[in-house]
N, CA, C and O atoms as a CHARMM CRD file, in Angstrom:
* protein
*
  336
    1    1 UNK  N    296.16400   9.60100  82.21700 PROA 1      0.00000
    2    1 UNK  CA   296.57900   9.34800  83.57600 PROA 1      0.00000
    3    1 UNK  C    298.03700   8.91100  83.53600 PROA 1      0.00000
    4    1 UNK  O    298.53900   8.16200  82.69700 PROA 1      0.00000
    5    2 UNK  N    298.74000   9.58500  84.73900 PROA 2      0.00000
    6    2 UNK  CA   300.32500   9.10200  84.36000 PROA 2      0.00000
    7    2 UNK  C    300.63400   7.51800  84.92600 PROA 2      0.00000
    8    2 UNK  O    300.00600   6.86100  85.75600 PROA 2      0.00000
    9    3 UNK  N    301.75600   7.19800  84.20400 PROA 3      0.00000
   10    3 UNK  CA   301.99600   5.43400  84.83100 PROA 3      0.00000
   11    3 UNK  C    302.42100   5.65400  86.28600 PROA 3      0.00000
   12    3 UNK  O    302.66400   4.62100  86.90900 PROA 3      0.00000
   13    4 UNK  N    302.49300   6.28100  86.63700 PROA 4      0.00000
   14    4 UNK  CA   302.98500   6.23300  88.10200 PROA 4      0.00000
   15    4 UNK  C    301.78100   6.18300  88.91800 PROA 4      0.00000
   16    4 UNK  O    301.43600   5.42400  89.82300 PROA 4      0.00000
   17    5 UNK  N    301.18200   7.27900  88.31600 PROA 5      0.00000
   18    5 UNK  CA   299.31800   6.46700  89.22200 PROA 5      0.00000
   19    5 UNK  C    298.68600   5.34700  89.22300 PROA 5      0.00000
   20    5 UNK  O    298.29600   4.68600  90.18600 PROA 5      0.00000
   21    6 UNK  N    298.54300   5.04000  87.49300 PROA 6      0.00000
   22    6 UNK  CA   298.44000   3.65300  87.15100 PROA 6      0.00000
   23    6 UNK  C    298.99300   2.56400  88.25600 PROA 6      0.00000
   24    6 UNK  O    298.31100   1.68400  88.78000 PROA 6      0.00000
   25    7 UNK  N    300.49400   2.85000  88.50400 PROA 7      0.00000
   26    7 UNK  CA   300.93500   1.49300  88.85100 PROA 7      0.00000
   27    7 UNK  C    300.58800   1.68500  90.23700 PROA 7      0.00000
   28    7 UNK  O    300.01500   0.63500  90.53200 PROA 7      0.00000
   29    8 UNK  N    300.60500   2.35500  91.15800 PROA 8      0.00000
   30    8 UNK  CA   299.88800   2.92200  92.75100 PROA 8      0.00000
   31    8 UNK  C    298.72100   1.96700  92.77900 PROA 8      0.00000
   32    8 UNK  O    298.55800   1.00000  93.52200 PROA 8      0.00000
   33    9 UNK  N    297.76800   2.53100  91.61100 PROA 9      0.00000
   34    9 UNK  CA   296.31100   1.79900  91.90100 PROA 9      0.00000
   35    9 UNK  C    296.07900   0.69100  91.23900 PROA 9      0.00000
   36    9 UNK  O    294.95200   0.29700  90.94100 PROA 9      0.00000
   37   10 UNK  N    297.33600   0.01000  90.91700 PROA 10     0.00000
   38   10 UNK  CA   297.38600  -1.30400  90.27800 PROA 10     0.00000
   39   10 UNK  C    297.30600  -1.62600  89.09000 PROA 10     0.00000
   40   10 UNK  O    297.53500  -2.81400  88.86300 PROA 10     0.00000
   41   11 UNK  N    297.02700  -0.89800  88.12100 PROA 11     0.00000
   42   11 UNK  CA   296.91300  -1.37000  86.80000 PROA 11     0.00000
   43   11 UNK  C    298.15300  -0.84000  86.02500 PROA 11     0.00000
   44   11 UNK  O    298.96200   0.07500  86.17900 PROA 11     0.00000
   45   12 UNK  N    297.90200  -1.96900  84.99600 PROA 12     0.00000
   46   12 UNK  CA   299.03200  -1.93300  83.83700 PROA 12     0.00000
   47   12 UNK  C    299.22300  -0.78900  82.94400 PROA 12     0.00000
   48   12 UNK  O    300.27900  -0.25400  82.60700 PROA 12     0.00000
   49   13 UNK  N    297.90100  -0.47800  82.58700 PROA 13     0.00000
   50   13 UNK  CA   297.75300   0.70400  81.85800 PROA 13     0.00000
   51   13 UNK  C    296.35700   0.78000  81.95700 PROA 13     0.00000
   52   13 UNK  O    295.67200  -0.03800  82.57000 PROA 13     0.00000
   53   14 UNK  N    295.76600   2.14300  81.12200 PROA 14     0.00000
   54   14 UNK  CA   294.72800   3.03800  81.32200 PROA 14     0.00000
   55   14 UNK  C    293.18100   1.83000  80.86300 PROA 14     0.00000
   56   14 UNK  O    292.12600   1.50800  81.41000 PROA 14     0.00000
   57   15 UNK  N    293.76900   1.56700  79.80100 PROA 15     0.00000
   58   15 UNK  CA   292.82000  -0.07900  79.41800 PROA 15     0.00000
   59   15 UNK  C    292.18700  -1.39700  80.88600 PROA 15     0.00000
   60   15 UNK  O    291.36100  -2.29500  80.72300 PROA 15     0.00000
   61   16 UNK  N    292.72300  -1.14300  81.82400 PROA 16     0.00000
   62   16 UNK  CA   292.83400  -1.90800  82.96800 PROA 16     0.00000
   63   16 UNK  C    291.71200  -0.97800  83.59700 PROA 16     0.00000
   64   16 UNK  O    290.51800  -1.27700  83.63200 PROA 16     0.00000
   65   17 UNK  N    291.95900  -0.45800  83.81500 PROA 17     0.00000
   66   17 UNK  CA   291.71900   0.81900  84.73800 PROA 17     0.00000
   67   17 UNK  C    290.25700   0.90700  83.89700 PROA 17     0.00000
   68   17 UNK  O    289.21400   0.58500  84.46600 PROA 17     0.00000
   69   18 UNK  N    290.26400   1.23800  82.89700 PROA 18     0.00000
   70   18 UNK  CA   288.23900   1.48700  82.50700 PROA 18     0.00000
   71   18 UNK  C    287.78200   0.13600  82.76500 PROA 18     0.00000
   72   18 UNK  O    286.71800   0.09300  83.38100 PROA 18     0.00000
   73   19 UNK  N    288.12400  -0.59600  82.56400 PROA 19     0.00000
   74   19 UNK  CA   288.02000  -2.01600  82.52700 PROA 19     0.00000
   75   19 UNK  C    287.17600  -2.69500  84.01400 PROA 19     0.00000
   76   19 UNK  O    286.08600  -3.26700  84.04100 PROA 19     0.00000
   77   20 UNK  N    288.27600  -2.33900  85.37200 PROA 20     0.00000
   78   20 UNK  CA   287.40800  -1.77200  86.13900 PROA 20     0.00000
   79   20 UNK  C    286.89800  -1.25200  86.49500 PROA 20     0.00000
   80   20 UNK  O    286.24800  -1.75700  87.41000 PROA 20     0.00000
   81   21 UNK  N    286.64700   0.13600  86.22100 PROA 21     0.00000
   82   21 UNK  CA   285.72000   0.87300  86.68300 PROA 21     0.00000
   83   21 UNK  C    284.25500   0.52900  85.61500 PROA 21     0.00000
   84   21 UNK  O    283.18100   0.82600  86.14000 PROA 21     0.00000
   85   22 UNK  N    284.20100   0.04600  84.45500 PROA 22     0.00000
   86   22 UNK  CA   283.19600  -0.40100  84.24900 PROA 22     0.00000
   87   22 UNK  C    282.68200  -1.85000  84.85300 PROA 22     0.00000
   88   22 UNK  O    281.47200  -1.82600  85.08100 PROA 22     0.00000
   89   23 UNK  N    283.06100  -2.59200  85.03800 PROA 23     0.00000
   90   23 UNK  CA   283.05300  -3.61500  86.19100 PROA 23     0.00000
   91   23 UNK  C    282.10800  -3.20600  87.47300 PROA 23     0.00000
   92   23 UNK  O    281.03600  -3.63900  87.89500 PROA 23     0.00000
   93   24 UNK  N    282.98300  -2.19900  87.88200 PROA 24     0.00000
   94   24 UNK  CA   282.60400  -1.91300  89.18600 PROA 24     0.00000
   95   24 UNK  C    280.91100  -1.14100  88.93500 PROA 24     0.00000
   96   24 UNK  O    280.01200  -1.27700  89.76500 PROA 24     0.00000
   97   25 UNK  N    280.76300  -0.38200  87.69100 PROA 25     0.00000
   98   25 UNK  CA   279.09000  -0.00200  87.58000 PROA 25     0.00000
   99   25 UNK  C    278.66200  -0.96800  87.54200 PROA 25     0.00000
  100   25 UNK  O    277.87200  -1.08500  88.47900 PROA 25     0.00000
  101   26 UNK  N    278.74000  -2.23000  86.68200 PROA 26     0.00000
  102   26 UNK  CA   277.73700  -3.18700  86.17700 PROA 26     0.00000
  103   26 UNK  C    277.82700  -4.05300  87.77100 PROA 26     0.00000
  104   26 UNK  O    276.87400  -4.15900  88.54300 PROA 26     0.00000
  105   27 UNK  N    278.51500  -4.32900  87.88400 PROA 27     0.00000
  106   27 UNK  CA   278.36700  -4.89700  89.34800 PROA 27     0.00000
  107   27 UNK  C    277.77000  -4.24300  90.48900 PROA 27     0.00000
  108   27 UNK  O    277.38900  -5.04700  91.34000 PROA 27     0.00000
  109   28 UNK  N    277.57900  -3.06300  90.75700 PROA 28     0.00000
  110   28 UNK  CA   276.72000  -1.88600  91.80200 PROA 28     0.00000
  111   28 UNK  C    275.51800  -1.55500  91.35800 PROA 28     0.00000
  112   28 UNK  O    274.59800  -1.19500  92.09200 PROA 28     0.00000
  113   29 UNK  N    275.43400  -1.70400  89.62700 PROA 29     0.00000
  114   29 UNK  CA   274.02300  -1.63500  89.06300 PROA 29     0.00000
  115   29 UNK  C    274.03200   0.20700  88.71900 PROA 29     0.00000
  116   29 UNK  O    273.14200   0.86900  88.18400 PROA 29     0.00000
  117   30 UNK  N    275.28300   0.63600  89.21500 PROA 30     0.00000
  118   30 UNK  CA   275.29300   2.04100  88.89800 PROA 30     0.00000
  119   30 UNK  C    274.62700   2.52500  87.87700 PROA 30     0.00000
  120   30 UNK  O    275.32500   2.13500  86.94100 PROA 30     0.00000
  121   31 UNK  N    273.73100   3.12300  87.40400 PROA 31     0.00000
  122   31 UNK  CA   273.37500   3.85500  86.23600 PROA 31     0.00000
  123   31 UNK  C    273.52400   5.52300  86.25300 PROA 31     0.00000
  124   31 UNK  O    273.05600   6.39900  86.98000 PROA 31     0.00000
  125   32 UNK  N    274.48500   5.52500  84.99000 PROA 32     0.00000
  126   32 UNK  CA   275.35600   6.45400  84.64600 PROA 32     0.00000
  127   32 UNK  C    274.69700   7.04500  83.30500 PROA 32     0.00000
  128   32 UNK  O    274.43400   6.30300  82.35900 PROA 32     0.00000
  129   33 UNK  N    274.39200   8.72700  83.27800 PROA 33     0.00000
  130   33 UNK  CA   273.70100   9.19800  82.37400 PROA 33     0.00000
  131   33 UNK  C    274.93800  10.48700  81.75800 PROA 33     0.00000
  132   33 UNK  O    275.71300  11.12300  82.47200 PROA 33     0.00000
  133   34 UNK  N    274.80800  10.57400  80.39900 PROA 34     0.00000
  134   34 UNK  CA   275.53500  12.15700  80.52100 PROA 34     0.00000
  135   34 UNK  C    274.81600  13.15100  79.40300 PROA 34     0.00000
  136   34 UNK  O    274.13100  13.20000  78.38200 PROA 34     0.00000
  137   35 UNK  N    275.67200  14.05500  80.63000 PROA 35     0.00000
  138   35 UNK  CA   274.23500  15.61800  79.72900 PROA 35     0.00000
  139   35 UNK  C    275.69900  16.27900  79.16000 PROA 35     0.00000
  140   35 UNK  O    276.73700  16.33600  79.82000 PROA 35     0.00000
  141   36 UNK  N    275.48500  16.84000  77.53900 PROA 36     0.00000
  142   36 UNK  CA   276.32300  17.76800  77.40300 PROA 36     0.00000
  143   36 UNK  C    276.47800  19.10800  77.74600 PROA 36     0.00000
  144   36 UNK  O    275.52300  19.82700  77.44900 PROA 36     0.00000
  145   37 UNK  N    277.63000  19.74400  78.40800 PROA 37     0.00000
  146   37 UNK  CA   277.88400  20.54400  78.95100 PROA 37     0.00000
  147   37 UNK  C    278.29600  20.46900  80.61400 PROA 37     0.00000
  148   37 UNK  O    278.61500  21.40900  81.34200 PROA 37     0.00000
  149   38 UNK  N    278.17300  18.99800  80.95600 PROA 38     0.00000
  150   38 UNK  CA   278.06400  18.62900  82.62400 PROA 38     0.00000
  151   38 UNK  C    278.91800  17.86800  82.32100 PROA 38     0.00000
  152   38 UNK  O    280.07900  18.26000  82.44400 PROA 38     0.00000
  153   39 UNK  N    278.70900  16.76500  81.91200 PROA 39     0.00000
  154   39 UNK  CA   279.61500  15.77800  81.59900 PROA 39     0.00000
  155   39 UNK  C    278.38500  14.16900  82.03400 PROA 39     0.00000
  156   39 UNK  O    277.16100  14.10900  81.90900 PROA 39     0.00000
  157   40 UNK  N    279.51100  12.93500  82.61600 PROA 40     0.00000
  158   40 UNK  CA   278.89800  11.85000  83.37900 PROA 40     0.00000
  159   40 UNK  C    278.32900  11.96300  84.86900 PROA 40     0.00000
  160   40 UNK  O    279.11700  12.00300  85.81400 PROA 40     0.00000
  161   41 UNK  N    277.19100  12.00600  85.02800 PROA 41     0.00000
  162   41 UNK  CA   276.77600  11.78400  86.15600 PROA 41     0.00000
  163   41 UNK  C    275.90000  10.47800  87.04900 PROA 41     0.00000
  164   41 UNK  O    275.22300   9.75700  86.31500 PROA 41     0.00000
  165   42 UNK  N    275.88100  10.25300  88.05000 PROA 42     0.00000
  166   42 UNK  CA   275.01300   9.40100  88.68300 PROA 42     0.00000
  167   42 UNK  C    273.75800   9.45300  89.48000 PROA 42     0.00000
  168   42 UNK  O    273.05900   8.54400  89.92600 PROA 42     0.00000
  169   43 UNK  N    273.64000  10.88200  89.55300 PROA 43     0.00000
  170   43 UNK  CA   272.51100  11.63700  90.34000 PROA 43     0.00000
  171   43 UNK  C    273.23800  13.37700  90.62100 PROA 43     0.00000
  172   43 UNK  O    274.24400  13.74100  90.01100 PROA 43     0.00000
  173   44 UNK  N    272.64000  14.11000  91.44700 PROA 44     0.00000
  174   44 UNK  CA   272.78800  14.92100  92.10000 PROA 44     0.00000
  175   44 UNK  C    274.19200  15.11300  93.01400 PROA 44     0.00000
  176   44 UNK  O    274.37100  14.26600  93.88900 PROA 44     0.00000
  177   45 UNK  N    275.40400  16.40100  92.83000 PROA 45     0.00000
  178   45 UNK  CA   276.10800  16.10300  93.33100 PROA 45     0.00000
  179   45 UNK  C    275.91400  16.89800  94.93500 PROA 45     0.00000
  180   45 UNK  O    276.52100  16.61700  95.96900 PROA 45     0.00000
  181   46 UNK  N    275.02600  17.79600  94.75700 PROA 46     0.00000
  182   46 UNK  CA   274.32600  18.75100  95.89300 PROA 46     0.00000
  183   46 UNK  C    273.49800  17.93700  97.06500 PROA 46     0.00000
  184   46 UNK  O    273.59600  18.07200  98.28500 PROA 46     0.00000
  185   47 UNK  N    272.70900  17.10600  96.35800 PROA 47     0.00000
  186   47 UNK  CA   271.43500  16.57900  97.30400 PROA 47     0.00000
  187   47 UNK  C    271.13800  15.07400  97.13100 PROA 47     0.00000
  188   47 UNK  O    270.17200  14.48400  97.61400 PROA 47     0.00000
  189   48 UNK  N    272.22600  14.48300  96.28000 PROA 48     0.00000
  190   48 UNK  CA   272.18800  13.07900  96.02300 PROA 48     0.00000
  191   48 UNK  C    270.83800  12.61800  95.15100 PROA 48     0.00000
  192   48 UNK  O    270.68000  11.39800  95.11000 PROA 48     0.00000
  193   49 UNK  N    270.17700  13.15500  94.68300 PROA 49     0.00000
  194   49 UNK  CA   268.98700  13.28700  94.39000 PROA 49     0.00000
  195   49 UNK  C    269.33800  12.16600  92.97900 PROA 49     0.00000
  196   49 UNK  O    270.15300  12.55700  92.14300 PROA 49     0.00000
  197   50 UNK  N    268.60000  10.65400  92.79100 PROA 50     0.00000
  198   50 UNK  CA   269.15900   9.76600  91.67300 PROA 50     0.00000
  199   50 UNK  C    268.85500  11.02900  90.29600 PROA 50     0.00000
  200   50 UNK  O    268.55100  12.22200  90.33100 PROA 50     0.00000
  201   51 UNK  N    269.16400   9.87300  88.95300 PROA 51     0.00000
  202   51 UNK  CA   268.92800  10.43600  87.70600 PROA 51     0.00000
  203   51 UNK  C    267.43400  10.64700  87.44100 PROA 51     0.00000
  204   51 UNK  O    267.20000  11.38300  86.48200 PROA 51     0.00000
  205   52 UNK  N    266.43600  10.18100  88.05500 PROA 52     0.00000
  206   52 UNK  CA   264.95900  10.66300  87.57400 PROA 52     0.00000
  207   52 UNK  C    264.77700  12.26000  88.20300 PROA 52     0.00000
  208   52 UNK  O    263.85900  12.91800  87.71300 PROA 52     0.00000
  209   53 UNK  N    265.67700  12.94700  89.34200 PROA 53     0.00000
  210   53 UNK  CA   265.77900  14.24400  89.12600 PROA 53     0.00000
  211   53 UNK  C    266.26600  14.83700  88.27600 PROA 53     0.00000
  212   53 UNK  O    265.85200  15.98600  88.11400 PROA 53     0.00000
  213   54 UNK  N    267.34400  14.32500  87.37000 PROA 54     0.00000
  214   54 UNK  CA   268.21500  15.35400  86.61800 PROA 54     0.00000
  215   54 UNK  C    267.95300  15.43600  85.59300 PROA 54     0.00000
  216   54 UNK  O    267.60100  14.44300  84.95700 PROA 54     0.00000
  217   55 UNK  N    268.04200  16.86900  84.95500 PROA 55     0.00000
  218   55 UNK  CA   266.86400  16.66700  83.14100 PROA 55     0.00000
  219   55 UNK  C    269.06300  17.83500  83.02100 PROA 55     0.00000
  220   55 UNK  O    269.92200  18.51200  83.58700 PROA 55     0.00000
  221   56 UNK  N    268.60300  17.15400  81.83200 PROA 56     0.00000
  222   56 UNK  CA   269.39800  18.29400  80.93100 PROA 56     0.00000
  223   56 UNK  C    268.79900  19.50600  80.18400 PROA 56     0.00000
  224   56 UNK  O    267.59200  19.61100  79.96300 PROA 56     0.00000
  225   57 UNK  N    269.72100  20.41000  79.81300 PROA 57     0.00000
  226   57 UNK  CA   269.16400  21.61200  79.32000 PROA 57     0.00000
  227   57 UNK  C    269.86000  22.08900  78.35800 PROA 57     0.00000
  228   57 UNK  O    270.84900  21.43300  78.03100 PROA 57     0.00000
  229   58 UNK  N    269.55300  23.39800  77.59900 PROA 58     0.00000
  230   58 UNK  CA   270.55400  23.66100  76.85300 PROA 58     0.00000
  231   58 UNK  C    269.90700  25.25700  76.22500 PROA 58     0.00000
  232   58 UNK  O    268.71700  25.47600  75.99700 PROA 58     0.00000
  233   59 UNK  N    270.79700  26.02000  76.07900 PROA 59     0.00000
  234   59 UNK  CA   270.19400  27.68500  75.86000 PROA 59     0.00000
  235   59 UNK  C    271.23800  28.07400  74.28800 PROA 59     0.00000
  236   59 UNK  O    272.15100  27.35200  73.88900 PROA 59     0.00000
  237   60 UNK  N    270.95700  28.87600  73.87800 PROA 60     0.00000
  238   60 UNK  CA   271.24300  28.82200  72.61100 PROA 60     0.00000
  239   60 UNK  C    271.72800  30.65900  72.97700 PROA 60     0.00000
  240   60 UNK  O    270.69900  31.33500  72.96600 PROA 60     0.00000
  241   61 UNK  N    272.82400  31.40900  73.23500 PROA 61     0.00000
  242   61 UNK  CA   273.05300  32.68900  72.69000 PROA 61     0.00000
  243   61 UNK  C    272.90400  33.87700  71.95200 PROA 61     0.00000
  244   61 UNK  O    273.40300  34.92200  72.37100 PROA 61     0.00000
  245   62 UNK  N    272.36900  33.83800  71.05900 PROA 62     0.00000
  246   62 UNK  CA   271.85700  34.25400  69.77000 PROA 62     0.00000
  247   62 UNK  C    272.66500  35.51400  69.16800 PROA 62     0.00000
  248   62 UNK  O    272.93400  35.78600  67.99800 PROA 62     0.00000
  249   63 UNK  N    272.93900  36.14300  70.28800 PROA 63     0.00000
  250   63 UNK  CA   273.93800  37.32800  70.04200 PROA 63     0.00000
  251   63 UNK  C    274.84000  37.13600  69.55600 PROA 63     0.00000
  252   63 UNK  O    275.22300  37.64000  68.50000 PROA 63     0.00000
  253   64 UNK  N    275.74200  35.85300  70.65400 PROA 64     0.00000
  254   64 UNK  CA   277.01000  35.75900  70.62100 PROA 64     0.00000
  255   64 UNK  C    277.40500  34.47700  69.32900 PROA 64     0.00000
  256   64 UNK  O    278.53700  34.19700  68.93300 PROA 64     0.00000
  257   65 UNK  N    276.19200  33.90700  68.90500 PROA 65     0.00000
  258   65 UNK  CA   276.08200  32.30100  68.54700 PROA 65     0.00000
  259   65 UNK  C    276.24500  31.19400  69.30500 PROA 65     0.00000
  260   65 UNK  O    276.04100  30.09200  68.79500 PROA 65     0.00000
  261   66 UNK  N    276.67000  31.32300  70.74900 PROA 66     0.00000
  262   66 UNK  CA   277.16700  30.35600  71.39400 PROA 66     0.00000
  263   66 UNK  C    275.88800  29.46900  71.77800 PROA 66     0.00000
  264   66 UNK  O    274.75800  29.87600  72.05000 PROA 66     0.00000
  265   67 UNK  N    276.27800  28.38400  71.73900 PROA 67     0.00000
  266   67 UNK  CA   274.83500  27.52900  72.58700 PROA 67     0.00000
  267   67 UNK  C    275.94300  26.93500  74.19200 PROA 67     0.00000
  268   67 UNK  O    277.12100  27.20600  74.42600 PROA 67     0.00000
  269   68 UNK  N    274.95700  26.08000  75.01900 PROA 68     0.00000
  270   68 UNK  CA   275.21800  26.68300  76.43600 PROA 68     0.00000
  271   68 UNK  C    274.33800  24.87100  76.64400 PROA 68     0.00000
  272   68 UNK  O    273.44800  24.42300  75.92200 PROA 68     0.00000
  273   69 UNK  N    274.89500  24.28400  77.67800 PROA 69     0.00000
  274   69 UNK  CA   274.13700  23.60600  77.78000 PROA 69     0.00000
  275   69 UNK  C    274.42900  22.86900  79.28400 PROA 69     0.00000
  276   69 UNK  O    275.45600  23.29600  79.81000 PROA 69     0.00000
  277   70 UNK  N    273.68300  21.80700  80.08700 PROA 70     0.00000
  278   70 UNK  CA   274.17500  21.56700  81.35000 PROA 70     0.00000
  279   70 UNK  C    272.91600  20.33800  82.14300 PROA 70     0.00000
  280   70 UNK  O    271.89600  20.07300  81.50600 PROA 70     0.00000
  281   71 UNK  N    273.03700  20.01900  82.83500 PROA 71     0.00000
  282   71 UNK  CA   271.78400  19.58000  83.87500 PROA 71     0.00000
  283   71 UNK  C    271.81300  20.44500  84.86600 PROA 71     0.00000
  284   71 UNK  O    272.52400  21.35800  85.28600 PROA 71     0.00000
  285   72 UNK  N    270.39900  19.64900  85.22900 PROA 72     0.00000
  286   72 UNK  CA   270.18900  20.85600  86.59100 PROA 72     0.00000
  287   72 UNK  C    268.85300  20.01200  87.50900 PROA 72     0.00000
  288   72 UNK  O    267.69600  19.78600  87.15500 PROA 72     0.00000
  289   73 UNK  N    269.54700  19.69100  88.75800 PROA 73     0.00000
  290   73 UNK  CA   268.24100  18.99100  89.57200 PROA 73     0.00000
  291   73 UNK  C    266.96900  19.38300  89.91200 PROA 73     0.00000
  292   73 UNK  O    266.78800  20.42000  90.54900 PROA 73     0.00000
  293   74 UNK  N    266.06700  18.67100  89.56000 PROA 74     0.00000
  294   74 UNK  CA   264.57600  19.50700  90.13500 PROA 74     0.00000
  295   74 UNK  C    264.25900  19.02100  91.32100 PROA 74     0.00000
  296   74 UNK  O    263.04200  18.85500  91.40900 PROA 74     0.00000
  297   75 UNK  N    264.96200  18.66300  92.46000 PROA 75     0.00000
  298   75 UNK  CA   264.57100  18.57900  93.66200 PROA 75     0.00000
  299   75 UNK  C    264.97000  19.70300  94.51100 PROA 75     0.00000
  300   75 UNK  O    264.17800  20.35800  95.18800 PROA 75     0.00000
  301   76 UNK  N    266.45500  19.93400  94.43400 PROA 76     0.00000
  302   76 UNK  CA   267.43700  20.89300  95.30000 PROA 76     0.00000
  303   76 UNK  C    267.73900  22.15000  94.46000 PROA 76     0.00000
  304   76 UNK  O    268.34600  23.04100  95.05400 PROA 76     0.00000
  305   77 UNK  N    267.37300  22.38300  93.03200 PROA 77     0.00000
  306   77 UNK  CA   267.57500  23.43800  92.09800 PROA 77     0.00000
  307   77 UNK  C    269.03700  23.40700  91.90600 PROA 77     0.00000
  308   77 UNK  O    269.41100  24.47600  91.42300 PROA 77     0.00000
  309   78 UNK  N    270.06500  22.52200  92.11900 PROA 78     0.00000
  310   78 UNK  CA   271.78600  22.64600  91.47500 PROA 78     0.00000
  311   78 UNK  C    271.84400  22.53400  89.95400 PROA 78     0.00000
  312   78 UNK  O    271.07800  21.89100  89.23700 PROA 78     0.00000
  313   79 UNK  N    272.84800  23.24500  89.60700 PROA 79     0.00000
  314   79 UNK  CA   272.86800  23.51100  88.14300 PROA 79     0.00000
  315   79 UNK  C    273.96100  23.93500  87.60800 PROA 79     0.00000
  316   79 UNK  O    274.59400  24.91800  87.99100 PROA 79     0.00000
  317   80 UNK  N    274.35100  22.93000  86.33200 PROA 80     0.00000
  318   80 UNK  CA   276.06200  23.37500  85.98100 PROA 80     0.00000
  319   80 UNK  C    276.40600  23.02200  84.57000 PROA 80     0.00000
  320   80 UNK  O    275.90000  21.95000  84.23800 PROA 80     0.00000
  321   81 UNK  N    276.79600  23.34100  84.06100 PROA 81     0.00000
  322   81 UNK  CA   276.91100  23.33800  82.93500 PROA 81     0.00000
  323   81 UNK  C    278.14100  24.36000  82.48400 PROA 81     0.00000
  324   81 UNK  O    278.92400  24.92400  83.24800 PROA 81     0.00000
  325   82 UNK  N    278.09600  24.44700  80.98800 PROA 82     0.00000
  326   82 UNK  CA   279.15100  25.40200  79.96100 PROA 82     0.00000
  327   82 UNK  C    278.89200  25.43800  78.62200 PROA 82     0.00000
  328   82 UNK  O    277.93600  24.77200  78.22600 PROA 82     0.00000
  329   83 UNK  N    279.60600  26.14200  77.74700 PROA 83     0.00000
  330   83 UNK  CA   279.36300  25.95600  76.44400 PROA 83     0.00000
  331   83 UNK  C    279.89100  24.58500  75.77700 PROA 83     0.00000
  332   83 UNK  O    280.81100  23.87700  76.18800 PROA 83     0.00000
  333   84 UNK  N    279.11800  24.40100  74.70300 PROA 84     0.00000
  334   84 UNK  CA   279.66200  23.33700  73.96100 PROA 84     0.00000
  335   84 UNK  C    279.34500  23.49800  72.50600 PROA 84     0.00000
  336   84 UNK  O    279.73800  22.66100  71.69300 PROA 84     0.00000
């Protein structure tokens, strides 16, 4: 993140800045899961649907060798992912 954003949203440097934003989960009670190939999530970005909808997945290529992987909600069917 550049210092010019940094200093906009107040912090000194990037250390500040996780600093609160982990703050700010443990204080909201946020629970934060991550699937590879999606990244960090908190639920559903389609249907808000919490983390007891979201399963991760993962497909394997065989042709190409690539494996493939992602979450995907079982309430609203959204689904995203990439290789990894």
């Amino acid at each position: 993140m550049g210092k010019a954003l940094l200093e906009i949203m107040g912090f000194a440097n990037d250390r500040e800045r996780i600093r609160a934003i982990q703050s700010v989960l443990e204080s909201a009670q946020v629970e934060v899961d991550f699937f590879h190939g999606y990244g960090p999530t908190v639920g559903c970005p389609r249907c808000g649907a919490g983390l007891a909808a979201i399963e991760g997945w993962n497909q394997m290529d065989y042709k190409r060798g690539d494996t493939y992987a992602g979450a995907r909600c079982n309430e609203c069917g959204w689904d995203d992912g990439g290789e990894v």
